[in-house]
C-alpha positions in Angstrom: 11.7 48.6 -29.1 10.7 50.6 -26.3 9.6 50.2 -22.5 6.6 48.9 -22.5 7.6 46.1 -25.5 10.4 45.3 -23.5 8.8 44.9 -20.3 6.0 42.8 -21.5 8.9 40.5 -23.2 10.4 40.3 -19.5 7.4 39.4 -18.4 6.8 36.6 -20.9 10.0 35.3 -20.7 9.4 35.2 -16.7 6.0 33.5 -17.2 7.5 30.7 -19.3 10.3 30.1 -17.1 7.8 29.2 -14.3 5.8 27.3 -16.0 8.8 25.3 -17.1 9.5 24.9 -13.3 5.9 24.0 -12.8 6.4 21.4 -15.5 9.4 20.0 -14.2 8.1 19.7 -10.6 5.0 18.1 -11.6 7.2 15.3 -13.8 8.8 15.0 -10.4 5.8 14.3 -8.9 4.3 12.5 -10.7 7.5 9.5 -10.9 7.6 10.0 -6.9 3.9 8.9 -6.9 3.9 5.9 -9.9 7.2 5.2 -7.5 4.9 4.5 -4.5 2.2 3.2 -6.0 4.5 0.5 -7.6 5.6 -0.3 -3.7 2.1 -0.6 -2.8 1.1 -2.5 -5.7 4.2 -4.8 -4.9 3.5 -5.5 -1.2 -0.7 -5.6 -1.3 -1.4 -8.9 -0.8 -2.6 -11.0 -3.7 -5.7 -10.2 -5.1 -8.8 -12.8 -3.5 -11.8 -13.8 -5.1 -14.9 -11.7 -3.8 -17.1 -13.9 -1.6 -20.4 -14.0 -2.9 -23.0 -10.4 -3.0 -26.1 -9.8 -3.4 -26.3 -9.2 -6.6 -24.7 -12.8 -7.6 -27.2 -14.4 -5.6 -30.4 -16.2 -7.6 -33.8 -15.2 -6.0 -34.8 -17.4 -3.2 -31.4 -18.6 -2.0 -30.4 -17.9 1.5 -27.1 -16.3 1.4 -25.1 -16.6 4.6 -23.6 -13.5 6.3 -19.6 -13.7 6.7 -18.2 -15.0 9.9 -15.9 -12.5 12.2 -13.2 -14.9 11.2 -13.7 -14.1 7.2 -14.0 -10.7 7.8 -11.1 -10.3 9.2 -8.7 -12.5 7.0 -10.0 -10.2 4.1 -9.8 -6.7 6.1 -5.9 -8.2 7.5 -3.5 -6.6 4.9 0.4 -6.4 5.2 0.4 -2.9 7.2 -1.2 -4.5 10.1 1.7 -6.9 10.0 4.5 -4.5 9.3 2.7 -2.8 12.7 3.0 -5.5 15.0 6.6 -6.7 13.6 7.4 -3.2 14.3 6.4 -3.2 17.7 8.1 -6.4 18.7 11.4 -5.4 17.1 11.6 -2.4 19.4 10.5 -4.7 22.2 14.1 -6.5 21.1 12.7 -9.7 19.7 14.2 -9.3 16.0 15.4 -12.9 16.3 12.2 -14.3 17.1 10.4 -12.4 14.0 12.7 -14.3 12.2 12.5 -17.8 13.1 8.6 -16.7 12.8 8.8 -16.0 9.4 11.3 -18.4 8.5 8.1 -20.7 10.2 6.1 -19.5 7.3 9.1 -20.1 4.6 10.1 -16.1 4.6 13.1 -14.3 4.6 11.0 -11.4 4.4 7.3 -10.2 5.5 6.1 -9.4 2.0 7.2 -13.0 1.0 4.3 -14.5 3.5 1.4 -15.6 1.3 -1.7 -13.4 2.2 -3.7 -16.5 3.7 -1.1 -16.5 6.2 -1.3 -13.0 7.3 -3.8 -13.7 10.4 -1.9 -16.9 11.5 1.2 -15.1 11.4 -0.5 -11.7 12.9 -1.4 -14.1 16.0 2.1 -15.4 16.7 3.6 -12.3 16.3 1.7 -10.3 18.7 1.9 -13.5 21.4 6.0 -13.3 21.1 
């Protein structure tokens, strides 16, 4: 075998080293991110039926637009929460996020049933 054979082996033998690498770190990835999503998927609140669209609406019927109040209890979702517990548990009111959620029969926040979320947001930011 001479140089250039040799060299061109070296260089293939490089090349599928890194994309072993490559492989691995994307696998790593990958599991990091199904990880996540699994924690997300875990603490999203559950799943509510979809008022009413357009399209589900027969000609002619008057279809009313949603109140402030609606609107918000959909758009409230467990981060908002986690945000305002946050900022009361560095204001030094642990103990009183806990009787509040023990209130709502929780040990923990993701245990609060997401039709409490906007009850619960309101005592938690007046503590």
């Amino acid at each position: 075998m001479d140089n250039y054979q040799t060299a061109v082996l070296g260089l293939l033998a490089d090349l599928i080293h890194e994309q072993q690498k490559t492989r691995t770190a994307i696998t790593d990835l990958a599991e990091a991110l199904a990880g996540v999503r699994k924690t997300v998927v875990d603490d999203a609140p559950a799943a509510e039926t979809p008022a009413p669209g357009p399209t589900d609406a027969v000609p002619g019927d008057r279809v009313d637009p949603p109140t402030p109040e609606t609107v918000e209890e959909r758009t409230l979702a467990i981060a908002d929460l986690r945000k305002a517990f946050a900022a009361q548990s560095k204001a030094g009111k642990k103990e009183e996020l806990k009787a509040l959620l023990a209130e709502f029969g929780a040990v923990k926040l993701p245990e609060v049933t997401a039709e409490n979320y906007p009850e619960l947001l309101r005592k938690a930011e007046a503590l």
